[in-house]
Backbone as CSV, one residue per row, in Angstrom:
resi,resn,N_x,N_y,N_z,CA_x,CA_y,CA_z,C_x,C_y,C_z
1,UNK,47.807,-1.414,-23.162,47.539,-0.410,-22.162,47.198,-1.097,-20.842
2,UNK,47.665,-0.650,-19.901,47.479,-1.215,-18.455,46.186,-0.483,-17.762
3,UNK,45.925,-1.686,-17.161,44.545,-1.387,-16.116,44.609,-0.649,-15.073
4,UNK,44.244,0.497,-15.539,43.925,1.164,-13.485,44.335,0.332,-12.438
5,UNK,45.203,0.875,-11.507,44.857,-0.323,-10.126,44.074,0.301,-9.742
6,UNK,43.051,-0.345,-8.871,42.095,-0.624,-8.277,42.396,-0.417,-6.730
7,UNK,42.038,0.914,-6.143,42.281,1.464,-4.657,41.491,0.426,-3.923
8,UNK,41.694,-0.174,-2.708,40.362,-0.680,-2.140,39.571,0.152,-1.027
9,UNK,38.569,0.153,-1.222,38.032,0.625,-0.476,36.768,0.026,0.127
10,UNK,36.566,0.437,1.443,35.140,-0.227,2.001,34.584,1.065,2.414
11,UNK,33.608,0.961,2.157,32.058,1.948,2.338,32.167,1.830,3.826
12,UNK,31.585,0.920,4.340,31.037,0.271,5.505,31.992,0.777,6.617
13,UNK,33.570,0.814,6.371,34.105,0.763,6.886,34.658,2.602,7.706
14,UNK,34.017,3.127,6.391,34.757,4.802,6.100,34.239,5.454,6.801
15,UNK,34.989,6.073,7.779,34.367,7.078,9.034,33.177,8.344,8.696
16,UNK,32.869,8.731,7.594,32.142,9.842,7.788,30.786,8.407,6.988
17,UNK,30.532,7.896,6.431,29.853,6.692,6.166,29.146,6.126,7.504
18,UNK,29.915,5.603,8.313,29.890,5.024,9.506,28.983,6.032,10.631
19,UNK,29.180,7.137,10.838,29.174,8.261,11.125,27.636,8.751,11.001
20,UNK,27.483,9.271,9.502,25.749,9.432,8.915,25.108,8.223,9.150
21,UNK,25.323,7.119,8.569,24.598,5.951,9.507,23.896,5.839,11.021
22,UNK,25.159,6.259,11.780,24.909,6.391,13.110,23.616,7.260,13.302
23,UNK,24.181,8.733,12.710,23.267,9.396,12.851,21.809,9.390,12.221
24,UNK,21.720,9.029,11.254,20.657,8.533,10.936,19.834,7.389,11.764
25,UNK,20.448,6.853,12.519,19.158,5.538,12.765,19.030,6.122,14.275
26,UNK,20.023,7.094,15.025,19.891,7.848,16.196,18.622,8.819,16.099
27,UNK,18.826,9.610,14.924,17.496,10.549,14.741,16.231,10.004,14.840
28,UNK,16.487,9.219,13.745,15.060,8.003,13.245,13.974,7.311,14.686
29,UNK,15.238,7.022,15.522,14.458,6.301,16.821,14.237,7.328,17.912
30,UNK,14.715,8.592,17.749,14.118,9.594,18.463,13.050,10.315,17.947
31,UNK,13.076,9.797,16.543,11.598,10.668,15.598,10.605,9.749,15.842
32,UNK,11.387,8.433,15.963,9.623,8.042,16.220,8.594,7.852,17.212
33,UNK,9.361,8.616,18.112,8.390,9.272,19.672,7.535,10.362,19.339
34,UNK,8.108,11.698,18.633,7.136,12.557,18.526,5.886,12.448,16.926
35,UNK,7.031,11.410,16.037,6.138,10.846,14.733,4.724,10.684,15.176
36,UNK,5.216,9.272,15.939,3.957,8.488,16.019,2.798,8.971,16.847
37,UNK,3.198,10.184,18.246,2.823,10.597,19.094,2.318,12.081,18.683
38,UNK,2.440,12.737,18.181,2.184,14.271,18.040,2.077,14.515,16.588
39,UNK,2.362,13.610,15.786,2.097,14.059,14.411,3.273,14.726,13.759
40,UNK,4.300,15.306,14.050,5.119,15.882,13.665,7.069,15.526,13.222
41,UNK,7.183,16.543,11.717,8.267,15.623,11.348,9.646,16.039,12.156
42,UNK,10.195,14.928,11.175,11.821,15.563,12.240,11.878,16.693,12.291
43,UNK,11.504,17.921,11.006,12.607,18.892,10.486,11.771,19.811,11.120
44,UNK,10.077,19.385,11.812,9.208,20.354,12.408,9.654,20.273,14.035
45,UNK,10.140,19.136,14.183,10.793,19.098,15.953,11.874,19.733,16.213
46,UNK,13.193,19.818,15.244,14.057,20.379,14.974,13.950,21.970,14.870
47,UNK,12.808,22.494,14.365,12.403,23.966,14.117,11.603,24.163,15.598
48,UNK,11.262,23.257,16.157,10.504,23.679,17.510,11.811,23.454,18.573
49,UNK,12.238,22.951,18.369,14.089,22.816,19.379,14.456,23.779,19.676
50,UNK,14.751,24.385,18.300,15.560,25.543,18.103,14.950,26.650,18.463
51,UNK,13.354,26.600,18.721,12.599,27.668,19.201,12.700,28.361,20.322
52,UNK,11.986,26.538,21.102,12.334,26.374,22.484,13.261,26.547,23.002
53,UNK,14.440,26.235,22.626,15.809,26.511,23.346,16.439,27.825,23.298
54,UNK,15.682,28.815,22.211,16.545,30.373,22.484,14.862,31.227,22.383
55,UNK,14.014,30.923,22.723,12.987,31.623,22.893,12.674,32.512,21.765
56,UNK,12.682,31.793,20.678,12.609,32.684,19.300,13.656,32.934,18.434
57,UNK,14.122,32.654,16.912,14.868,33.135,16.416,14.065,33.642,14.858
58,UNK,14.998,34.062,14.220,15.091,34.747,12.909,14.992,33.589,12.252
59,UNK,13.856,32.804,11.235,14.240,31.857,10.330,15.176,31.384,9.547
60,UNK,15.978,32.241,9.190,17.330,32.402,8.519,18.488,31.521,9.707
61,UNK,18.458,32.138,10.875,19.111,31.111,11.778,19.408,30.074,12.265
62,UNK,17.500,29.380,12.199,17.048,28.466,12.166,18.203,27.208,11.440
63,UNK,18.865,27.367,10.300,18.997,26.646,9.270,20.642,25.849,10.090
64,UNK,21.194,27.050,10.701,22.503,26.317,10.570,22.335,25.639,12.487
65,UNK,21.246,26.388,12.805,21.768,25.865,14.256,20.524,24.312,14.137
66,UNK,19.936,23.995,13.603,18.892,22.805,13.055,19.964,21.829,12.565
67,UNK,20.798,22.303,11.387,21.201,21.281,10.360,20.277,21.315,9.046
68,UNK,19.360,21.829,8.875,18.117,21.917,8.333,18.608,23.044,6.865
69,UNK,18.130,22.422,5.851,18.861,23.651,5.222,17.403,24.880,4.739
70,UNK,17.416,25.379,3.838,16.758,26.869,3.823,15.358,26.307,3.477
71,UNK,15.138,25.093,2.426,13.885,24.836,1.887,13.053,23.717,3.431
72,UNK,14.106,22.893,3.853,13.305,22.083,5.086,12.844,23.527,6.245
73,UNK,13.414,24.669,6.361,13.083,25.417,7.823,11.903,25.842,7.021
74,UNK,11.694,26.358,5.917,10.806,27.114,5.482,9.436,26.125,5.274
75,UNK,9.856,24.991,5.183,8.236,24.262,4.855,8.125,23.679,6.558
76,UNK,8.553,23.687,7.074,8.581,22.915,8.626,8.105,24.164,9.478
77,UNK,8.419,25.661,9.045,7.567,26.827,9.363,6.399,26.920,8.970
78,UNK,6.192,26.691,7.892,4.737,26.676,7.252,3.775,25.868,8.104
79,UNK,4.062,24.531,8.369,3.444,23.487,8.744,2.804,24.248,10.433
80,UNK,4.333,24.491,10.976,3.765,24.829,12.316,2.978,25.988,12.448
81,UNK,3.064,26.750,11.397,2.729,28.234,11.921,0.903,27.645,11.199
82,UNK,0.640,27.086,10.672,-0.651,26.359,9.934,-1.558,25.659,11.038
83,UNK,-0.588,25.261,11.976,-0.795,24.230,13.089,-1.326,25.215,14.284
84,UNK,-0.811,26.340,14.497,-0.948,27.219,15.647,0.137,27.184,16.557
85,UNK,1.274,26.377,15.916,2.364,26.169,16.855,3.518,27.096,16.848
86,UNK,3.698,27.990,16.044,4.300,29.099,15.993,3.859,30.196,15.321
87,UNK,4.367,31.572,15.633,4.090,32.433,15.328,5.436,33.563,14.920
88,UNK,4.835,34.730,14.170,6.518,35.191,13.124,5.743,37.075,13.805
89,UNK,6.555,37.767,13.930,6.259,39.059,14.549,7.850,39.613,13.531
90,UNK,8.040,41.164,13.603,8.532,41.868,13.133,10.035,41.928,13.752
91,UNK,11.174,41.725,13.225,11.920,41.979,14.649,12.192,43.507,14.161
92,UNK,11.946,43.898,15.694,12.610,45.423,16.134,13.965,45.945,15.454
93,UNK,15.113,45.274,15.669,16.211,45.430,14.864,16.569,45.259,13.988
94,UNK,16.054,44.810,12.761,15.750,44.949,11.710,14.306,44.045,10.838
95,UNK,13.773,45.735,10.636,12.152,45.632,10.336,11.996,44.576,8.867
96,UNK,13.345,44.454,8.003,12.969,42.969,7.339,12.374,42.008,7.590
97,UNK,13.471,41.137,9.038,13.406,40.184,9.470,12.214,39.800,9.768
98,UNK,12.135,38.317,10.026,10.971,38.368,10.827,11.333,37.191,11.764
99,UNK,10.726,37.042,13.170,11.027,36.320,14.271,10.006,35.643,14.666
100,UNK,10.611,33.807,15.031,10.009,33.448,14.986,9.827,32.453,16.534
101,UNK,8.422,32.530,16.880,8.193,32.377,18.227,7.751,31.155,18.892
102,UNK,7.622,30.406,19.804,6.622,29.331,19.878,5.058,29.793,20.897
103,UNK,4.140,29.732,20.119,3.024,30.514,21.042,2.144,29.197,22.228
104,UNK,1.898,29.630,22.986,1.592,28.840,24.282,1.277,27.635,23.495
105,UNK,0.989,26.657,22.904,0.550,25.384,22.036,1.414,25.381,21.840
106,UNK,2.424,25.828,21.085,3.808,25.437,20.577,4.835,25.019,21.973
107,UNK,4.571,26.008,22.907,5.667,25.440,24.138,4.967,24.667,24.684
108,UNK,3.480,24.465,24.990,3.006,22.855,25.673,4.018,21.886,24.780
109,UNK,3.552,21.670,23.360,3.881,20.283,22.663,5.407,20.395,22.783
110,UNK,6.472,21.426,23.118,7.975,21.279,23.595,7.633,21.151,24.399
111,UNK,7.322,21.042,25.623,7.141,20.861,27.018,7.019,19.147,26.681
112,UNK,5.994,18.706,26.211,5.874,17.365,26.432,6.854,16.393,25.666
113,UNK,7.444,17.259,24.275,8.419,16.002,23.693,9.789,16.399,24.401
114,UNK,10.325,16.656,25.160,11.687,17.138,25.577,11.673,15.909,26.355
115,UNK,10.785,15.643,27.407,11.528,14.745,28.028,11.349,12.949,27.566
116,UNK,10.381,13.353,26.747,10.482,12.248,26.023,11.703,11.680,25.430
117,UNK,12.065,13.410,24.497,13.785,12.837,23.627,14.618,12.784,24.714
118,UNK,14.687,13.118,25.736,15.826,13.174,26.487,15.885,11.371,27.219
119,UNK,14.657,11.106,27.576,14.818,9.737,28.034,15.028,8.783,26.623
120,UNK,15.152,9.174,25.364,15.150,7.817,24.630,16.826,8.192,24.386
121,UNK,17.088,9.592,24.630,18.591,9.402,24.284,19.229,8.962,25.994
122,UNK,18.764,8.577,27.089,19.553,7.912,27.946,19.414,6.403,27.567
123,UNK,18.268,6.005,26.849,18.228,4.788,26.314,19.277,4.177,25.466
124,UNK,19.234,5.228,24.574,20.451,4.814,23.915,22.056,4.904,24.378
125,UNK,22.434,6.070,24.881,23.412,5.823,25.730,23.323,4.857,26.886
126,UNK,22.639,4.535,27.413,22.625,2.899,28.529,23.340,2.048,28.524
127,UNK,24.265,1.810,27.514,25.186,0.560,27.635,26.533,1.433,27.573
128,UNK,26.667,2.689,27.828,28.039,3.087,27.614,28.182,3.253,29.470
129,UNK,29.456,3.654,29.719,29.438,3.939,31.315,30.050,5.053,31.297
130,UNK,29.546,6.023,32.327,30.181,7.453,32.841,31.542,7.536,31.904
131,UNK,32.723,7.393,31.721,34.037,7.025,31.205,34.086,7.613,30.298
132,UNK,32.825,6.475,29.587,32.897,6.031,27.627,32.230,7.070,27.029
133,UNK,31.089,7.657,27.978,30.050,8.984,27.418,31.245,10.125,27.518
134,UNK,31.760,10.021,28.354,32.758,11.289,28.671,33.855,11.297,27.410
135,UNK,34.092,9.928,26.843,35.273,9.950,25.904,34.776,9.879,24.746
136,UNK,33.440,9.241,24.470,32.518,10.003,23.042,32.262,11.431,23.212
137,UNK,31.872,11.936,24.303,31.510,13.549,24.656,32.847,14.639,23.768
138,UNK,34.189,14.121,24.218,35.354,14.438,23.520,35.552,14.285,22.664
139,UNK,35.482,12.990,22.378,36.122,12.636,20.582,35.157,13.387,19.457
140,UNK,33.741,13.291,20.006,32.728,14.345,18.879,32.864,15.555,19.008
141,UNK,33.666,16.402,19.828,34.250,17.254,19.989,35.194,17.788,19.224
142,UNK,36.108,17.181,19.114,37.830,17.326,18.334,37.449,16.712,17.005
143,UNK,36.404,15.940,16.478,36.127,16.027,15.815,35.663,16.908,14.766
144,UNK,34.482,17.514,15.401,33.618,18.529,14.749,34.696,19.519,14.690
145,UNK,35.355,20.368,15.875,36.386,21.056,15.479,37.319,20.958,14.250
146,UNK,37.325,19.818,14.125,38.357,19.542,13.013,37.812,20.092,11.385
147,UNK,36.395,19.740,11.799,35.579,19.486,10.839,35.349,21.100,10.001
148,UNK,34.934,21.770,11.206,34.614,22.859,11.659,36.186,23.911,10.669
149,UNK,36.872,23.641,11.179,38.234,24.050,10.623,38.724,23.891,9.381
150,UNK,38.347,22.806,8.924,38.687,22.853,7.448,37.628,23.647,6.408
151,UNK,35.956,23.352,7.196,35.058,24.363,5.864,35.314,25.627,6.175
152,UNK,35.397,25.984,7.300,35.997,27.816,7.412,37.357,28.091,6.397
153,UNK,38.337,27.177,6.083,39.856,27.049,5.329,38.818,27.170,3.874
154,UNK,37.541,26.573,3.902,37.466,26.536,2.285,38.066,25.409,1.917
């Protein structure tokens, strides 16, 4: 009986590999501004992002516009709403839901890590030039689309 051939493959080499890597050590060095500084985890900065940036959502929402899936929004709510950093009210349009807010403490501590993340991500972009940001800006673009296109196909 003959041996399997043997596909080769490199890990290291494989674009969505390459890719989570990236993103991982990108997150990591932007977490450890508000880590070390404010006490708080990624998936609680991520739930205060998403706060800050649409002035409240539905927890349920939380999940896909985070990356965060249902069990990280729900304990990263807990934490903040424990903290005094958010708060959950009724929504009007449907009296299920519930909405979730950042209360004056919650938008100071976004107030102060925003420009923090924003200067460590010019840090990290710093060695690219106007051009190269513009042609990563694209390619993660047509990417995700792509990406985007095939889980909607199923």
């Amino acid at each position: 009986m003959a041996k399997p051939e043997v596909v080769p493959f490199a890990l290291a080499d494989f674009f969505p590999y390459r890719l989570a890597v990236l993103a991982e050590n990108v997150s990591q060095a932007v977490a450890q501004l508000y880590g070390d500084r404010f006490q708080i985890t990624r998936a609680e900065w991520r739930v205060l992002a998403a706060l800050g940036a649409n002035n409240g959502m539905a927890a349920k929402d939380i999940s896909a516009y985070s990356t965060l899936d249902k069990m990280q929004v729900s304990r990263a709510v807990a934490r903040l709403e424990e903290a005094g950093l958010i708060t959950r009210a009724t929504d009007d349009a449907d009296r299920r839901a519930k909405i979730l807010t950042l209360t004056a403490s919650g938008r100071a501590l976004f107030q102060k890590i925003v420009p923090l993340a924003q200067a460590r991500e010019d840090y990290l972009l710093e060695d690219l030039d106007p051009q190269e940001r513009a042609v990563l800006d694209k390619a993660m673009a047509k990417v995700l689309a792509r990406a985007q296109g095939l889980i909607e196909r199923g």
